[in-house]
C-alpha positions in Angstrom: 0.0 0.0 0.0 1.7 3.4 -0.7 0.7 6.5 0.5 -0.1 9.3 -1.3 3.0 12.0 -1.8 1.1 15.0 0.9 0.9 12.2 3.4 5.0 12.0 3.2 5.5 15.2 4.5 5.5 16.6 7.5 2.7 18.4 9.1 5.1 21.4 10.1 7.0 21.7 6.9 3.6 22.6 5.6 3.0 25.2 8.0 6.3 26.9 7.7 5.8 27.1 3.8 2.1 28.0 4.3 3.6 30.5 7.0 6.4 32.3 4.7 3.5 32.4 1.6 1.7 34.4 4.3 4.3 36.5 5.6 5.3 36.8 1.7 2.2 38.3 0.4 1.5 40.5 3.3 4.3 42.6 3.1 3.6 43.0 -0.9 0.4 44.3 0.7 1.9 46.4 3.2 4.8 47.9 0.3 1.5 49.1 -2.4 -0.4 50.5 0.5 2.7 52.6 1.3 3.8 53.3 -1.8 -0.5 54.5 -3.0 -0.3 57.1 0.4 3.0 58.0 -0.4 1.7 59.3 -4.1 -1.2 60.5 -2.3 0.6 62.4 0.3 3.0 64.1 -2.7 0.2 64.7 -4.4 -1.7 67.0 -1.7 1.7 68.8 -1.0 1.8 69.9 -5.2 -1.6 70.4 -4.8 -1.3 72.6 -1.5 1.6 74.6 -2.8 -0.2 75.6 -6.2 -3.2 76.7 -4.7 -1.2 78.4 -2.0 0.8 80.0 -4.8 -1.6 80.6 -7.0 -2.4 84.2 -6.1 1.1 85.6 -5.9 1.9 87.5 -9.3 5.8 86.7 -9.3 5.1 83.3 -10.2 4.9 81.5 -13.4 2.4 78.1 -12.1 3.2 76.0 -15.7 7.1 76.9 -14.6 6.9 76.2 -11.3 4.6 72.2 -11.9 7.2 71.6 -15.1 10.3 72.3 -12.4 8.6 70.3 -9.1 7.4 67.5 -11.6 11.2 66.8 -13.5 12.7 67.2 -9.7 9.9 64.6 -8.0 11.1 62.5 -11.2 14.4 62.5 -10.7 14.6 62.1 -7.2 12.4 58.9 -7.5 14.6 57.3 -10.2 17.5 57.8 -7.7 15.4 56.3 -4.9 14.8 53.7 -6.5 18.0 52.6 -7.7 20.2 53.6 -4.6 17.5 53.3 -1.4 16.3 50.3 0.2 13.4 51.6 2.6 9.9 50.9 3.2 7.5 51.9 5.6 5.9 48.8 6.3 9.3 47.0 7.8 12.5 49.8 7.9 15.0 47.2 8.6 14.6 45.3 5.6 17.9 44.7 3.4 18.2 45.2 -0.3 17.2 42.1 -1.8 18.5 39.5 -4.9 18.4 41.0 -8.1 18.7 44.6 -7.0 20.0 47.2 -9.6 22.5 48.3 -6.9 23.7 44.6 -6.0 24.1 43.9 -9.7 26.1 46.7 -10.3 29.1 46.0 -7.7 
């Protein structure tokens, strides 16, 4: 009589993998939710500072979007490629197959 291949493993190796699936896809929850209240939290400051701005003379508001937009672009393709940090859990180390691992 032979039993059936999920019978041959142990009860706790199942846990452990069914635990680090867990653990797996909640912090890919926890990394989108901080990333969409990040965007929305950048996204009030532009707003806040053009309606602020909108009533002083001096200032050209196309200009001023055209300049914070290239900056907020630029500053999140070096974040990207050099910083390792997310909300969700701060002491996290840069991963396999990241662009700055790959480089070195």
């Amino acid at each position: 009589m032979s039993l059936h291949p999920i019978d041959r493993q142990p009860r706790q190796s199942i846990e452990a993998r069914a635990q680090a699936l867990f653990h797996r896809h909640q912090q890919e929850i926890y990394q989108r939710t901080d990333r969409m209240f990040v965007c929305l939290l950048g996204l009030q400051w532009i707003i806040g500072i053009v309606f602020a701005l909108e009533s002083v003379s001096f200032i050209d508001i196309p200009v001023l979007v055209l300049t914070i937009a290239v900056t907020h672009i630029a500053l999140l393709w070096w974040e990207t490629r050099y910083v390792s940090l997310t909300l969700a859990a701060p002491g996290l180390k840069p991963g396999v197959g990241n662009p700055t691992q790959d480089e070195e």
